[in-house]
C-alpha positions in Angstrom: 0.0 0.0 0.0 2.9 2.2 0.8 5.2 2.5 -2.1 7.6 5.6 -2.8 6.8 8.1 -5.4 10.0 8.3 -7.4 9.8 11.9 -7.9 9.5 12.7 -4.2 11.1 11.5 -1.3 7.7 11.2 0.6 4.9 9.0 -1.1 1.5 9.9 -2.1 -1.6 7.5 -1.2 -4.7 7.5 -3.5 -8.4 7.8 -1.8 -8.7 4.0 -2.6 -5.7 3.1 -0.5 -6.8 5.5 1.9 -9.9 3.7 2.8 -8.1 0.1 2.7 -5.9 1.7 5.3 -8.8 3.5 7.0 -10.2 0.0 7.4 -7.4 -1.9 8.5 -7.3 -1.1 12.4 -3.6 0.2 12.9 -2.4 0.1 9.7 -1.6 4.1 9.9 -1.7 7.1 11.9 -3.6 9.8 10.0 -3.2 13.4 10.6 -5.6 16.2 9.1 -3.1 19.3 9.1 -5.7 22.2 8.8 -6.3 25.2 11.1 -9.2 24.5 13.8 -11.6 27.3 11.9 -11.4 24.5 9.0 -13.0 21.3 10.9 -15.9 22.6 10.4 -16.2 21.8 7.0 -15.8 17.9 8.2 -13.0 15.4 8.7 -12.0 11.8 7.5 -13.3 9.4 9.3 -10.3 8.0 12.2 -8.3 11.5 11.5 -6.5 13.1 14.1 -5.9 17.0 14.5 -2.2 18.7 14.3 -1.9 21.6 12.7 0.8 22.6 10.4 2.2 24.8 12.6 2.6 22.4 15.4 4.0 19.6 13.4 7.6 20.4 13.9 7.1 20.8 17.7 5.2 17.8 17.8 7.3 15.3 15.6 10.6 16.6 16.9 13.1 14.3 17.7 12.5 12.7 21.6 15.3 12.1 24.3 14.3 9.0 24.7 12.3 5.9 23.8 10.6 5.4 26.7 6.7 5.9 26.1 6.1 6.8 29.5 8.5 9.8 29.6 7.1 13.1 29.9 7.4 14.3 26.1 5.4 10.8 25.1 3.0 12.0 28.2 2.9 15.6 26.6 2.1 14.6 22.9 -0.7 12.3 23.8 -2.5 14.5 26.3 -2.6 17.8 23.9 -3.1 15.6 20.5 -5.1 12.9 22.1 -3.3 9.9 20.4 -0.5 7.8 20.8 2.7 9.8 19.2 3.7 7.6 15.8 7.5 5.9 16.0 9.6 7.2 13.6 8.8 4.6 11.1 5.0 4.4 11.6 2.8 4.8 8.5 1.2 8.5 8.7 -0.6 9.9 6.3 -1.2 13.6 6.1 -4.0 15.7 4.8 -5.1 19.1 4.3 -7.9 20.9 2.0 -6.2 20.1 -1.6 -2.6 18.4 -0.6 -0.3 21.6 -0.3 0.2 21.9 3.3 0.0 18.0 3.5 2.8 18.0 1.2 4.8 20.3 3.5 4.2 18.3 7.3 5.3 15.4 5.0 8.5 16.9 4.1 9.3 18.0 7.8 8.0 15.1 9.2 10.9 13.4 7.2 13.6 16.3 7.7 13.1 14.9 11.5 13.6 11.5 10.8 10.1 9.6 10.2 10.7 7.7 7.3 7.0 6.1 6.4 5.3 9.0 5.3 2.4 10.0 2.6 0.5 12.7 1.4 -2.9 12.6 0.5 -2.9 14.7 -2.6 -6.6 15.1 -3.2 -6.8 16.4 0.8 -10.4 17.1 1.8 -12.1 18.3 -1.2 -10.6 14.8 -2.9 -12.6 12.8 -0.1 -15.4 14.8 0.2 -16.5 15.1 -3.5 -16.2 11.3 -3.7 -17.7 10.1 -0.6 
């Protein structure tokens, strides 16, 4: 489900593949990177919140690996999920794929390596739902 675009170093992930994903309990973390004022509008279904200005704070490289330290603590009380490991697969989403694109590309420059962008964003998934 996860291959890599050869024309990016972060992968893209269709709507189709997005459901599969959607559907498979666990099979990815996925993070809707638009302002608060936009939720309104409607999420994807198992989506959780972090917006794009947060995303560097929030996938920043930890001191440790211990899930019970106090950044781990931090992350899942303000974003109310379990912070991905580096090598999780998340898939990001905006409105139309731009600012997607760009938590991908900082969520790599810190060192998670299983990244994707859903391109179509929520226009994409809520045109064809």
């Amino acid at each position: 489900m996860f291959s890599r675009s050869s024309c990016l170093l972060f992968g893209v992930i269709t709507k189709t593949e997005l459901e599969q994903g959607i559907l498979t309990r666990g099979a990815l973390t996925l993070i809707d990177v638009r302002e608060p004022s936009e939720i309104s509008a409607g999420t994807i279904p198992s989506s959780y919140m972090i917006p794009l200005g947060e995303i560097e704070s929030a996938f920043s490289p930890l001191t440790t690996t211990d899930r019970s330290d106090l950044q781990f603590r931090q992350f899942n009380q303000r974003y109310s999920f379990e912070r991905p490991e580096e090598d999780d697969p998340i898939v990001f989403y905006c409105r139309s794929g731009r600012r997607s694109a760009q938590a991908c590309s900082l969520a790599e420059r810190l060192g998670f390596t299983n990244v994707r962008n859903y391109e179509g964003g929520w226009l994409d998934w809520s045109a064809n739902s």
